[in-house]
DSSP file (Angstrom, degrees, kcal/mol; ACC not computed):
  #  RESIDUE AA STRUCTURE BP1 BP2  ACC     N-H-->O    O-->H-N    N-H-->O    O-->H-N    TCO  KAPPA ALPHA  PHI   PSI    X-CA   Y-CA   Z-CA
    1    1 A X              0   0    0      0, 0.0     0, 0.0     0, 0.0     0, 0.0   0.000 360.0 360.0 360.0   4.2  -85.5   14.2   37.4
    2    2 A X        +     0   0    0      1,-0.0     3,-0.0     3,-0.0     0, 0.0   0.648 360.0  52.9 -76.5 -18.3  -85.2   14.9   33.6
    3    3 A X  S    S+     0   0    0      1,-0.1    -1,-0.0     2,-0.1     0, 0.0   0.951 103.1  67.3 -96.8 -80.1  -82.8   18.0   34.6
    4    4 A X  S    S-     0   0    0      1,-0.2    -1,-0.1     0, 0.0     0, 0.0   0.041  83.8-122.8-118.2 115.9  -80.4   15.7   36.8
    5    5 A X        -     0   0    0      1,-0.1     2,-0.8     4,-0.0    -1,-0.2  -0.149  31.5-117.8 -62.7 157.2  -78.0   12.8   35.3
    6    6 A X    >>  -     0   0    0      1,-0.1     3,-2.8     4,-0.0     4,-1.6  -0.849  15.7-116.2 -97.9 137.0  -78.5    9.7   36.8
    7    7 A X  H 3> S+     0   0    0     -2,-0.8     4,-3.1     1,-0.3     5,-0.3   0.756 118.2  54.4 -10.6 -69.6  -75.7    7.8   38.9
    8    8 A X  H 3> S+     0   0    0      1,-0.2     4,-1.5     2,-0.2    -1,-0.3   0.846 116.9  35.6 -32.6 -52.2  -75.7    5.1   36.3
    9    9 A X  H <> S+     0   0    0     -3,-2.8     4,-3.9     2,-0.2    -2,-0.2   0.929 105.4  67.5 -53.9 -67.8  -75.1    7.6   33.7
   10   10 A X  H  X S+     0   0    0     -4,-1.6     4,-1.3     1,-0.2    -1,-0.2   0.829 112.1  36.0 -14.1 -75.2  -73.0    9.6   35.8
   11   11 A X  H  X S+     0   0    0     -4,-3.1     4,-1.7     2,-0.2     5,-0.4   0.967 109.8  53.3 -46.1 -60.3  -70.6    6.6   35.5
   12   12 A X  H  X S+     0   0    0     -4,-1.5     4,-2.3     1,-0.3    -2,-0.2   0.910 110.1  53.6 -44.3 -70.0  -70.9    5.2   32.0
   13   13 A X  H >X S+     0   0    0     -4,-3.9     3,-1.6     1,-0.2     4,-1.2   0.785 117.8  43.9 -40.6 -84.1  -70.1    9.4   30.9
   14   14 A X  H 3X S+     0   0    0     -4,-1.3     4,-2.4     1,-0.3     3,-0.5   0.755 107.1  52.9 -52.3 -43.2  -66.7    8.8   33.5
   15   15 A X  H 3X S+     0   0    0     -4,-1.7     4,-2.4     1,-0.2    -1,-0.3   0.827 103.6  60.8 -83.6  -4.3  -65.7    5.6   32.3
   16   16 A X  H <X S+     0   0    0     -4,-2.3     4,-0.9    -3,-1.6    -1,-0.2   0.740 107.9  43.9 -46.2 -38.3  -65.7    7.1   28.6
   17   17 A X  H >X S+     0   0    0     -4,-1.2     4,-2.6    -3,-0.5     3,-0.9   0.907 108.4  57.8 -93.4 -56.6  -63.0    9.6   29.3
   18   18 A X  H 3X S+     0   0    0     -4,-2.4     4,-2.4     1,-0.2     5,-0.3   0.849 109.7  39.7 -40.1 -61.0  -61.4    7.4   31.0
   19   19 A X  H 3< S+     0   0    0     -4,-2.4     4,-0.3     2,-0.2    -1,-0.2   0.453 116.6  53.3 -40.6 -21.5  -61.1    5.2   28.0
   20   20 A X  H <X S+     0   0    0     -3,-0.9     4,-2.6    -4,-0.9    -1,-0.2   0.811 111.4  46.0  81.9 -91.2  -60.6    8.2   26.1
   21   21 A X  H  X S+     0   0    0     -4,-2.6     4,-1.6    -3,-0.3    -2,-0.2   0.774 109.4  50.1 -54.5 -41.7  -57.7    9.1   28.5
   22   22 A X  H  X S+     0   0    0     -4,-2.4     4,-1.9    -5,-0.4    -1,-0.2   0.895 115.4  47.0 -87.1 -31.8  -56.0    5.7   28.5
   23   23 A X  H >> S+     0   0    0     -5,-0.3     4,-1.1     1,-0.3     3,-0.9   0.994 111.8  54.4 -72.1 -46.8  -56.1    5.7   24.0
   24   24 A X  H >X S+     0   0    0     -4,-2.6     4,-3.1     1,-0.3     3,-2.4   0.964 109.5  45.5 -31.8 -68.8  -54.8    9.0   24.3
   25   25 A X  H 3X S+     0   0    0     -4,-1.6     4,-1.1     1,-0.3    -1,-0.3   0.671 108.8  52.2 -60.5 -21.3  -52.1    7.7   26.3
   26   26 A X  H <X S+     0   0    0     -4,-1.9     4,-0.9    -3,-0.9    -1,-0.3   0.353 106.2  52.7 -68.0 -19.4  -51.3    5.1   24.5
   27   27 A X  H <X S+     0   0    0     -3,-2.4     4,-2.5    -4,-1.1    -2,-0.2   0.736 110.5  49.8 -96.9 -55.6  -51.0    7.1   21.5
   28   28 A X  H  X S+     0   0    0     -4,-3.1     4,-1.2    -5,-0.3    -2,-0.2   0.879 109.1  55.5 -65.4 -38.4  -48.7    9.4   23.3
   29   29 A X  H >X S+     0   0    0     -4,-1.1     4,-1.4    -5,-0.2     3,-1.3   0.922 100.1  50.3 -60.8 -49.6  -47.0    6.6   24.2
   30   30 A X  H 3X S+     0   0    0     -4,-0.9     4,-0.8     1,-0.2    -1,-0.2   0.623 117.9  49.1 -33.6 -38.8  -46.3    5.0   20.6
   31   31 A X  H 3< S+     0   0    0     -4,-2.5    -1,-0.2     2,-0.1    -2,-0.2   0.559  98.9  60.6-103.7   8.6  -44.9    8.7   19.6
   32   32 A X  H << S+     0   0    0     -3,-1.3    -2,-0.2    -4,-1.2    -3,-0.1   0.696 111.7  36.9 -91.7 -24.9  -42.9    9.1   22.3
   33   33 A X  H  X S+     0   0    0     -4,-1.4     4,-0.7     1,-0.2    -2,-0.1   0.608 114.9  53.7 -86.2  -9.1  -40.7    5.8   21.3
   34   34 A X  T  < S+     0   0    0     -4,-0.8    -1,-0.2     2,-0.2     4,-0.1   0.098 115.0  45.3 -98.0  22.6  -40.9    6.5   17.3
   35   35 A X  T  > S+     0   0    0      3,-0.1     4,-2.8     2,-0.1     5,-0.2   0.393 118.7  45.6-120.5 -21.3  -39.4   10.2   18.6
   36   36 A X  H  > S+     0   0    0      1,-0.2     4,-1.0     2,-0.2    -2,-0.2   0.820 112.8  44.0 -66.8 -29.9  -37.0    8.3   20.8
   37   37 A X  H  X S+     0   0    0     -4,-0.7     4,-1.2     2,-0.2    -1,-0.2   0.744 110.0  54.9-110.3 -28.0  -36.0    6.0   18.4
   38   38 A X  H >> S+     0   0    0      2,-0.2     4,-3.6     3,-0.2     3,-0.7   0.930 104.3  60.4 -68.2 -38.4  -35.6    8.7   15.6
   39   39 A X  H 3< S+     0   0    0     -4,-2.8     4,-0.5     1,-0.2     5,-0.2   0.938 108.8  44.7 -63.9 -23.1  -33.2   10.6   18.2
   40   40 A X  H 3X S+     0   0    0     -4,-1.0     4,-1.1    -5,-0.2    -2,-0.2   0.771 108.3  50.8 -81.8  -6.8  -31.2    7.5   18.0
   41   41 A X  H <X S+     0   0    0     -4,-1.2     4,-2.0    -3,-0.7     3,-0.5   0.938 114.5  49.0 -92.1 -58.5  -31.1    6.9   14.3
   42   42 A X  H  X S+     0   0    0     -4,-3.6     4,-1.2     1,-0.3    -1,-0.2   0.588 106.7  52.1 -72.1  -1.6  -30.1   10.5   14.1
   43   43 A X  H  > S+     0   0    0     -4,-0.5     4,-2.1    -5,-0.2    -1,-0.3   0.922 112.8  46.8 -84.6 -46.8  -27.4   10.0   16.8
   44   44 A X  H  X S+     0   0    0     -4,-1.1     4,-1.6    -3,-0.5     5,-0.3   0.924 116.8  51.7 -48.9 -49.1  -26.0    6.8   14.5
   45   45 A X  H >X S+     0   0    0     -4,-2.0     4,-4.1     2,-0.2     3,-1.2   0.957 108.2  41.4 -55.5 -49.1  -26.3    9.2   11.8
   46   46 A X  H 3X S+     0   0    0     -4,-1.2     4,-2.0    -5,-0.2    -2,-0.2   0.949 113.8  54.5 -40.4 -73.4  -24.6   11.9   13.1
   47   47 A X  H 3X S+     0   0    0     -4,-2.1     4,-0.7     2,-0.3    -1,-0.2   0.573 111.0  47.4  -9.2 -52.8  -21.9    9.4   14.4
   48   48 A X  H <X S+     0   0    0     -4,-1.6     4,-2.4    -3,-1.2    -2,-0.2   0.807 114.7  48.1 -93.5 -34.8  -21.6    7.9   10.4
   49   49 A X  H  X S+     0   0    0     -4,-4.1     4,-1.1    -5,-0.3    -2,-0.3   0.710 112.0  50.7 -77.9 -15.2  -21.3   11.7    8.9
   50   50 A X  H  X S+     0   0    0     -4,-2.0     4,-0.9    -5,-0.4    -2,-0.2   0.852 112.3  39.6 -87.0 -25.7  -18.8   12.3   11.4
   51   51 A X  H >X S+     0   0    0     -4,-0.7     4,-1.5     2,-0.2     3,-1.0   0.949 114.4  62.3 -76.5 -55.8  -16.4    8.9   10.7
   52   52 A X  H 3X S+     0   0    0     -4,-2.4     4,-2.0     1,-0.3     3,-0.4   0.814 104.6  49.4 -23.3 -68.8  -17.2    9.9    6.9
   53   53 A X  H 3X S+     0   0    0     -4,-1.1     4,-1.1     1,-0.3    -1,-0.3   0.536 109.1  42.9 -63.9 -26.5  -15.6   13.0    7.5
   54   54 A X  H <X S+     0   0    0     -3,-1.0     4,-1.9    -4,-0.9    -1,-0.3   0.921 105.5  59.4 -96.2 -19.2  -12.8   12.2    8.9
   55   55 A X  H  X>S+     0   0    0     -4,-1.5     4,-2.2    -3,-0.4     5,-0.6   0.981 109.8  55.5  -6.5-107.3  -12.1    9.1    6.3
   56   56 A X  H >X5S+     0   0    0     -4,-2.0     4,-1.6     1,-0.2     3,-1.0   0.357 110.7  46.6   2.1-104.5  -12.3   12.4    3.7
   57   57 A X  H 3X5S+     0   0    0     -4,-1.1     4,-1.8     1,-0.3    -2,-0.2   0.424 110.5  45.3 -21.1 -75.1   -9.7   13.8    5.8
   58   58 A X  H 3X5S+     0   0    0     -4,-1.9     4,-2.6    -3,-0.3     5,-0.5   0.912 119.9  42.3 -30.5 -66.4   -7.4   11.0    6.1
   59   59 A X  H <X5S+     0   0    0     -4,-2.2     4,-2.8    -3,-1.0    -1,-0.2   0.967 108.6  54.5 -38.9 -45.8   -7.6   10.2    2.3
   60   60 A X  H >X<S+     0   0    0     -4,-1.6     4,-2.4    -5,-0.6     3,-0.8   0.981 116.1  42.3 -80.7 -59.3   -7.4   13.6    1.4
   61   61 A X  H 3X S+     0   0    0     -4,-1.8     4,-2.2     1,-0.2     5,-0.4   0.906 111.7  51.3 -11.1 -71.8   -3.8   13.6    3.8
   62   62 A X  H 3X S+     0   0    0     -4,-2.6     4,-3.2     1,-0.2    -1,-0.2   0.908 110.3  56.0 -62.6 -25.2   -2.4   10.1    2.5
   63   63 A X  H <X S+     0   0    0     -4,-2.8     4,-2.1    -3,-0.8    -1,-0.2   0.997 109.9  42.7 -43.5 -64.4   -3.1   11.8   -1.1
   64   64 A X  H  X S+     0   0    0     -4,-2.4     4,-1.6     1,-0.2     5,-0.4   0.967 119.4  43.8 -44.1 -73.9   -1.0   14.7   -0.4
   65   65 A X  H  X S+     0   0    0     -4,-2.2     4,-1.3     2,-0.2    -1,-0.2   0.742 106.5  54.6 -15.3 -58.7    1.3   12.8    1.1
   66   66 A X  H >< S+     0   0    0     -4,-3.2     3,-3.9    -5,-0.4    -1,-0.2   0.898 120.7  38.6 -43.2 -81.6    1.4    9.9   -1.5
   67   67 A X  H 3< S+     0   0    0     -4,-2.1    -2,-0.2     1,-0.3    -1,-0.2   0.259 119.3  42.1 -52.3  -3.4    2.2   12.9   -4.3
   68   68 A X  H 3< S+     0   0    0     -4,-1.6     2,-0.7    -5,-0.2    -1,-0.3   0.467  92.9  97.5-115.6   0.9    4.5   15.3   -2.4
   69   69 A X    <<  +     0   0    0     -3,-3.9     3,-0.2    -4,-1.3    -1,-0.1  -0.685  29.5 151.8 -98.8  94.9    6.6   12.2   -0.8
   70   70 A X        +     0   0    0     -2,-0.7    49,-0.2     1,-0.2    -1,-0.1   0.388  55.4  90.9-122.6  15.1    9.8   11.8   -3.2
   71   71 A X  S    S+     0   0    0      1,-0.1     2,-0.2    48,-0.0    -1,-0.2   0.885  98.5  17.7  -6.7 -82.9   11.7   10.2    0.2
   72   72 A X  S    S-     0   0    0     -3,-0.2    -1,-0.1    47,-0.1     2,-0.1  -0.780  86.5-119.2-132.0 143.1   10.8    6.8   -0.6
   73   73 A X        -     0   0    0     -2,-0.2     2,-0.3    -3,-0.1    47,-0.1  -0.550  26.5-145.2-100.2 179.0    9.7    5.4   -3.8
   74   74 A X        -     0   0    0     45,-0.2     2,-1.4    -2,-0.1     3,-0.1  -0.957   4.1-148.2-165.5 108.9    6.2    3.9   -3.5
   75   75 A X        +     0   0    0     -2,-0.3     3,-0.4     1,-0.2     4,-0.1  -0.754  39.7 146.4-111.7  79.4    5.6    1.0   -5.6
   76   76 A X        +     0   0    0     -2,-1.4    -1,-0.2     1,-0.2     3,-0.1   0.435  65.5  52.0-106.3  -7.7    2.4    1.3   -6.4
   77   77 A X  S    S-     0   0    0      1,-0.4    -1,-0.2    -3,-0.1    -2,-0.1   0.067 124.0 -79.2-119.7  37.9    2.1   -0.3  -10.1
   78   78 A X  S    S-     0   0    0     -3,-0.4    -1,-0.4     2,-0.0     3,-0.2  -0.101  85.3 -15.8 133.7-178.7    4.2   -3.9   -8.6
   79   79 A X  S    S-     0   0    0      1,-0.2     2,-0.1    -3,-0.1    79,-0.1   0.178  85.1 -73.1 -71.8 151.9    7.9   -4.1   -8.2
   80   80 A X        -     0   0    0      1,-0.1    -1,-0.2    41,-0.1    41,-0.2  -0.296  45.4-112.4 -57.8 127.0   10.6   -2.0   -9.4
   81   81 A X        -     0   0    0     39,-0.4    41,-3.2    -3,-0.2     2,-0.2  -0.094  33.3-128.6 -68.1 144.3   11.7   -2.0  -13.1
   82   82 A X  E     -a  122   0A   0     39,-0.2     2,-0.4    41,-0.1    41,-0.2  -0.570  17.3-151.1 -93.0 162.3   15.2   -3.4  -13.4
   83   83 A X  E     -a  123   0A   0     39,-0.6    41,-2.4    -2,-0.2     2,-0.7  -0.870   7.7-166.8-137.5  86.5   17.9   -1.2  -15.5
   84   84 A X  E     -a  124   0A   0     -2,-0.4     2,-0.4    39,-0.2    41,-0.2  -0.834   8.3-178.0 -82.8  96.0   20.4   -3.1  -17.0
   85   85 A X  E     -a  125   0A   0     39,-2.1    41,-0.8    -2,-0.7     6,-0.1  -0.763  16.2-171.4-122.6 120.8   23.4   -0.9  -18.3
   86   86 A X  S    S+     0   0    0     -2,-0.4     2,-0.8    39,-0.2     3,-0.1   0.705  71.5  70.4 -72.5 -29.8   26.4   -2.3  -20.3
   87   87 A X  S  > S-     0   0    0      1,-0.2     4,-1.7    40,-0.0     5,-0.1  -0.770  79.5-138.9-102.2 136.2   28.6    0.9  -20.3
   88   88 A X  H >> S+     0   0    0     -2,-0.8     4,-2.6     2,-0.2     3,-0.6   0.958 100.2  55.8 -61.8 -57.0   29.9    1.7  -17.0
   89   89 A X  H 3> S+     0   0    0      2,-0.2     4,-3.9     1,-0.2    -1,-0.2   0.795 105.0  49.0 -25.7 -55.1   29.1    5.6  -17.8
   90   90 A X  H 3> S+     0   0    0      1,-0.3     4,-0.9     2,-0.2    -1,-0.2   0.667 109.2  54.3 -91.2 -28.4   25.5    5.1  -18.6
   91   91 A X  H <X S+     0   0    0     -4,-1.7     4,-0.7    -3,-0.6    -1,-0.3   0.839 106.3  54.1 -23.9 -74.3   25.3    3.1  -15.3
   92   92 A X  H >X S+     0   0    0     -4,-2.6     4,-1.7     2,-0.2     3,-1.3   0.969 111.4  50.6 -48.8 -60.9   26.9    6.2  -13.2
   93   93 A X  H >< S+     0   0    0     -4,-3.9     3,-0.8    -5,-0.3    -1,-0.2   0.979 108.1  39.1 -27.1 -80.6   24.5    8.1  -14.5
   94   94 A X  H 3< S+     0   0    0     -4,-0.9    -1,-0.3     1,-0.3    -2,-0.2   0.580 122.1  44.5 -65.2  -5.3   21.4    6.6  -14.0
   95   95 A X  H X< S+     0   0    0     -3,-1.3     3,-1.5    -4,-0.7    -1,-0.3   0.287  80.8 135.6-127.3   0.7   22.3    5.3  -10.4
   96   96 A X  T << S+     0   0    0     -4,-1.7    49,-0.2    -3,-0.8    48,-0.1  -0.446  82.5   6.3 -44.2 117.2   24.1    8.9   -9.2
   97   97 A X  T 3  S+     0   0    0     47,-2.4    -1,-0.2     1,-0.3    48,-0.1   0.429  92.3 177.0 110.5  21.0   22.9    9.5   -6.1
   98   98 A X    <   -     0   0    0     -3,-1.5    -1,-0.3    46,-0.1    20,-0.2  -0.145  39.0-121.6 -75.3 161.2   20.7    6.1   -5.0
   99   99 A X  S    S+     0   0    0     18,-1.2     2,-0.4     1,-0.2    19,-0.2   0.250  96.2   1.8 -87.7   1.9   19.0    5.3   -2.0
  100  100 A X        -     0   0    0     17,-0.2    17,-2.9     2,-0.1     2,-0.3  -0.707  63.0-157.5-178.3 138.4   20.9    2.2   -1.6
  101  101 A X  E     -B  116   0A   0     -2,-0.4    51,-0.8    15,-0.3    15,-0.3  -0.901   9.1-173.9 -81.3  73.6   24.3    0.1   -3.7
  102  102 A X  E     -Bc 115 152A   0     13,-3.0    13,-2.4    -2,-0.3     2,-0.2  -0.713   7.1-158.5-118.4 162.3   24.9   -3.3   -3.2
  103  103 A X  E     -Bc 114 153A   0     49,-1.7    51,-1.7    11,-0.2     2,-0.4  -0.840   4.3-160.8-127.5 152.0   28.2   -5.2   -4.9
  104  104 A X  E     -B  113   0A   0      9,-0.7     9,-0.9    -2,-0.2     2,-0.6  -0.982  13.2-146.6-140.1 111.0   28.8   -8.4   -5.7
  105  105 A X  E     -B  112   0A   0     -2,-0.4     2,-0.4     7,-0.2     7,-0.2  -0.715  18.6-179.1 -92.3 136.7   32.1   -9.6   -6.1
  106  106 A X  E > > +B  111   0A   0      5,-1.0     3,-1.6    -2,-0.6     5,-1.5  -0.595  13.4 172.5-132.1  80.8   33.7  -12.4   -8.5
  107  107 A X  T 3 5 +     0   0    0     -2,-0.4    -1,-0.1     1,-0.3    26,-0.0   0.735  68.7  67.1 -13.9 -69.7   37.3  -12.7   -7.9
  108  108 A X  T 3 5S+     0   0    0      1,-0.3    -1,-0.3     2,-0.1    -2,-0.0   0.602 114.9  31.5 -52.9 -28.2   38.2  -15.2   -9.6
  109  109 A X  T < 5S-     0   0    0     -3,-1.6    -1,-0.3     2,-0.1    -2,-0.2   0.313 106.3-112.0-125.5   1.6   37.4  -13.2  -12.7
  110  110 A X  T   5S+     0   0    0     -4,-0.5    19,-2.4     1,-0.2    -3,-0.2   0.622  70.9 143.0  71.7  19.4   38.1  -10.1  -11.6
  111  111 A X  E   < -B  106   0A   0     -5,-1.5    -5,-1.0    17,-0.3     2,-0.3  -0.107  30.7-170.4 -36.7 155.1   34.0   -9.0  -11.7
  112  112 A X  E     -B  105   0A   0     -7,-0.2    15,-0.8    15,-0.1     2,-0.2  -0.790   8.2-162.3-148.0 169.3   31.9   -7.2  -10.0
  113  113 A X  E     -BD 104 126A   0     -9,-0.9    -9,-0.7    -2,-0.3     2,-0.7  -0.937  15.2-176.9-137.8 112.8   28.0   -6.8  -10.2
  114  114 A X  E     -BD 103 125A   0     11,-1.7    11,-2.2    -2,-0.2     2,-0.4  -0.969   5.4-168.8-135.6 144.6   26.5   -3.5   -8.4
  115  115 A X  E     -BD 102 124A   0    -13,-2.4   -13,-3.0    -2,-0.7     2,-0.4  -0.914   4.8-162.1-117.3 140.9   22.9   -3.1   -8.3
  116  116 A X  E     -BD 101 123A   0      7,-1.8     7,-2.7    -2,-0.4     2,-0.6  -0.914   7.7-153.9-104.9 140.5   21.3    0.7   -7.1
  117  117 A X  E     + D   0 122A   0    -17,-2.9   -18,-1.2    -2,-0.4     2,-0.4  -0.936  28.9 157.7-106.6 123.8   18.0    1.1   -6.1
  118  118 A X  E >   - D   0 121A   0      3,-1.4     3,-1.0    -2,-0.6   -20,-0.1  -0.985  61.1 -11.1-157.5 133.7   16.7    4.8   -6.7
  119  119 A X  T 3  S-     0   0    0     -2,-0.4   -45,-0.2     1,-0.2     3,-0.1   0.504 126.2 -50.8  20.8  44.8   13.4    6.3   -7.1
  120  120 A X  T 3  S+     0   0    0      1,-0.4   -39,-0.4   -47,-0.1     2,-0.4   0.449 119.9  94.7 122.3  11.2   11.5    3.1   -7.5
  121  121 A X  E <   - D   0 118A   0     -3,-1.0    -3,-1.4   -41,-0.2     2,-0.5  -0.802  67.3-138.5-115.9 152.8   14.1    1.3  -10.7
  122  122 A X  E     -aD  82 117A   0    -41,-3.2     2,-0.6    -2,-0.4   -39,-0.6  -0.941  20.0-147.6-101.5 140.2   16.9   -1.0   -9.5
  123  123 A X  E     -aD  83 116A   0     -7,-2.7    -7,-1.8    -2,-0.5     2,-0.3  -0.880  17.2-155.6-137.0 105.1   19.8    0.2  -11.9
  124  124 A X  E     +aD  84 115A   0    -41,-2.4   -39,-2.1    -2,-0.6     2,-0.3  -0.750  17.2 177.4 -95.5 130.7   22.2   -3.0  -12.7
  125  125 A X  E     +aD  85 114A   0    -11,-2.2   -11,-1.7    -2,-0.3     2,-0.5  -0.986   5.8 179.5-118.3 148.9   25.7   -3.0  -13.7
  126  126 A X  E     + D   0 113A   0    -41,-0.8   -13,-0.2    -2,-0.3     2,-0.2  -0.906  36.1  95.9-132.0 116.4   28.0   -6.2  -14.4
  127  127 A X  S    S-     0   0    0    -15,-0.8     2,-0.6    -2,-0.5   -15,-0.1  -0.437  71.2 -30.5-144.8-131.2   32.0   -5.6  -15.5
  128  128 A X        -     0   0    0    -17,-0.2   -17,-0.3    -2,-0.2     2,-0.2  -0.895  55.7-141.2 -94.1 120.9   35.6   -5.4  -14.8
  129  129 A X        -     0   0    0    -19,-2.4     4,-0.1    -2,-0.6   -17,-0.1  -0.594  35.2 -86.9 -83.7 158.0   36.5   -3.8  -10.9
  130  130 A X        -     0   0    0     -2,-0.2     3,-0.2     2,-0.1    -1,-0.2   0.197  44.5 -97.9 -22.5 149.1   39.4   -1.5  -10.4
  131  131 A X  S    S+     0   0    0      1,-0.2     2,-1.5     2,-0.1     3,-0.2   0.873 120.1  57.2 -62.7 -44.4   42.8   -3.0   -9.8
  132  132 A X    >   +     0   0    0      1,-0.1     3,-2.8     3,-0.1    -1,-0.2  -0.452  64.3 177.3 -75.5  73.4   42.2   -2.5   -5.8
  133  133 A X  G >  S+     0   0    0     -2,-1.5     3,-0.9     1,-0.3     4,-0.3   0.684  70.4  72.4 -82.2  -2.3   39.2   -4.4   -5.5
  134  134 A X  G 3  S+     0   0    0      1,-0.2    -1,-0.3    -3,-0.2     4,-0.1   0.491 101.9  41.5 -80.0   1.3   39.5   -3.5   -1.7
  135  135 A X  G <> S+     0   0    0     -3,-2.8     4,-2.1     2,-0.1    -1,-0.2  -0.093  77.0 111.9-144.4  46.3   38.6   -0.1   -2.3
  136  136 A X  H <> S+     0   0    0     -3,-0.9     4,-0.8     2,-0.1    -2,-0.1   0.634  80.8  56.9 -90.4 -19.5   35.8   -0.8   -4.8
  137  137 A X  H  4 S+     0   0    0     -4,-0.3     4,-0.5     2,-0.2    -1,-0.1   0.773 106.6  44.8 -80.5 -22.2   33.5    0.4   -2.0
  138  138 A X  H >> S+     0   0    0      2,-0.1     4,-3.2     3,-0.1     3,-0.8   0.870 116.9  46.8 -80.9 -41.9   35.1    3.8   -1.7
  139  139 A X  H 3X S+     0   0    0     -4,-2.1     4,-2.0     1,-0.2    -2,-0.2   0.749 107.3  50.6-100.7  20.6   35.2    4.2   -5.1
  140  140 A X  H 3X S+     0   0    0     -4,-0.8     4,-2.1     2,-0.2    -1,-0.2   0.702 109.5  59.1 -67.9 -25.5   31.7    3.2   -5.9
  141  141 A X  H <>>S+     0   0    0     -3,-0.8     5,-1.2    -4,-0.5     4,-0.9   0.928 110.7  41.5 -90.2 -57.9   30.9    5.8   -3.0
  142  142 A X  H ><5S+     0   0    0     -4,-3.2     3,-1.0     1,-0.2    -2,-0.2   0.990 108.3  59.5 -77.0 -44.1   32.6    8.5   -5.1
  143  143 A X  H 3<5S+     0   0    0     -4,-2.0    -2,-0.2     1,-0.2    -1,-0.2   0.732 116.0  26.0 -17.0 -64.9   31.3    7.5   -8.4
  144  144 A X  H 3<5S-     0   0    0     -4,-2.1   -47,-2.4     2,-0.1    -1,-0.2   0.094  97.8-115.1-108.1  17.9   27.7    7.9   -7.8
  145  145 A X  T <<5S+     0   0    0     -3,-1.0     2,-0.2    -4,-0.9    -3,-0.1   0.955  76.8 118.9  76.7  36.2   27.4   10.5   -4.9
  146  146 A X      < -     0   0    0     -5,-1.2     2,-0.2    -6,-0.2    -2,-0.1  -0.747  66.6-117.1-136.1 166.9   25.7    7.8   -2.2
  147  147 A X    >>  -     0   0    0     -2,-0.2     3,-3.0   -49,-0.1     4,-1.2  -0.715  17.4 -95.5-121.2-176.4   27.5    7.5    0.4
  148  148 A X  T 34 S+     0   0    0      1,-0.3   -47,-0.1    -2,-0.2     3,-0.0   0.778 120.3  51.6 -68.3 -18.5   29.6    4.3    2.0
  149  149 A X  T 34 S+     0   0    0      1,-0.2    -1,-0.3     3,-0.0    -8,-0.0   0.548 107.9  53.7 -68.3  -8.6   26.9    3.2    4.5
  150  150 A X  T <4 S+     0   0    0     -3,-3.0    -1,-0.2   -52,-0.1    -2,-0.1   0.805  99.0  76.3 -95.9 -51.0   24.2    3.1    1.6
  151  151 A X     <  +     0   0    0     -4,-1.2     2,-0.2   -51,-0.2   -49,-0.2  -0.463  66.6 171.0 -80.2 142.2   26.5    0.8   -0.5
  152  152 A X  E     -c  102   0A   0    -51,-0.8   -49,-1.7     2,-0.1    -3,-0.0  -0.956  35.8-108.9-139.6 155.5   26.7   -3.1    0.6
  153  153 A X  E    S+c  103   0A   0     -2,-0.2     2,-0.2   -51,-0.2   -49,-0.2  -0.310  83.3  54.3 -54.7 159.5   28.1   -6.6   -0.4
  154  154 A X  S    S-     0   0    0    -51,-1.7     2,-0.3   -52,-0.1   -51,-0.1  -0.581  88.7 -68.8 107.3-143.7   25.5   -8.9   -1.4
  155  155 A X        -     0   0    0     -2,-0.2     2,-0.5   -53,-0.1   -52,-0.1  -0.919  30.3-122.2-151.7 144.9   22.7   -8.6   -4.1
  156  156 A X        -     0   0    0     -2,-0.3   -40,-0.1   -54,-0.1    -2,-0.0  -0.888  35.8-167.2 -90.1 116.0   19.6   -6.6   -4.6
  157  157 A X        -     0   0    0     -2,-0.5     2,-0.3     2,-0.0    -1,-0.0  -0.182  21.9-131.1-112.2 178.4   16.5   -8.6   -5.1
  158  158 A X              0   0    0    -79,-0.1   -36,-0.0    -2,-0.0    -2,-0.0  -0.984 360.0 360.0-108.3 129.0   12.9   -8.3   -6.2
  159  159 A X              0   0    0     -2,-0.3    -2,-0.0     0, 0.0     0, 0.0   0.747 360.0 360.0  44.5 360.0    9.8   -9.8   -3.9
């Protein structure tokens, strides 16, 4: 009977591979959620290098943009420097061709105030109008090269 396991044995030898089998499994199990859970940190990754990249993109656009854009001025060091000019000439000049006029009239003293705003300065004049002062908007119009829809009554502000 020396050659031949015994029943007892028999088991004791099965329930060791089972026990065996179940750490095994258990093992497999434990790397089958850290390989699960790394395919989800790499999907989140993926996900954050793909929003990166387009962030890049978008910057690298609003760059261009900023620096080719000469439309609209873009106030980016605080509100536009004011330009105070005495000589009506020096005035013309510097406001030929502005994005926007406004006039201010003062009758009564036979004044005017026109402020320009162009490329990011407000450009102020204060004097004597013309004799017509009803056609101080046409000839503000011709003066500096804007045309009459640009130019309005009232005043040009800051903030």
């Amino acid at each position: 009977m020396a050659g031949k396991p015994s029943k007892d044995r028999a088991l004791e030898a099965l329930d060791f591979v089972i026990s065996v089998l179940k750490e095994h499994e258990k093992d497999l199990d434990r790397l089958v959620n850290k390989l699960a859970q790394t395919a989800v940190a790499s999907e989140k990754v993926e996900k954050v290098e793909e929003r990166i990249s387009s962030l890049q993109t978008e910057i690298s656009n609003l760059i261009k943009l900023v620096s080719t854009s000469r439309e609209a001025p873009i106030y980016a060091r605080g509100p536009p420097v004011i330009v105070r000019c005495k000589k009506w000439e020096e005035f013309k000049a510097l406001a030929a061709g502005a994005e926007t006029v406004s006039i201010s009239l003062k009758e009564a003293e036979r004044t005017f105030q026109a402020d320009a705003l162009k490329e990011g300065r407000v450009v102020a004049y204060a004097g004597k109008f013309p004799e017509d002062a009803g056609l101080l908007k046409v000839w503000l119009s011709k003066e500096l090269g804007v045309s009459e829809e640009k130019i309005f009554e009232g005043v040009l502000t800051i903030g």
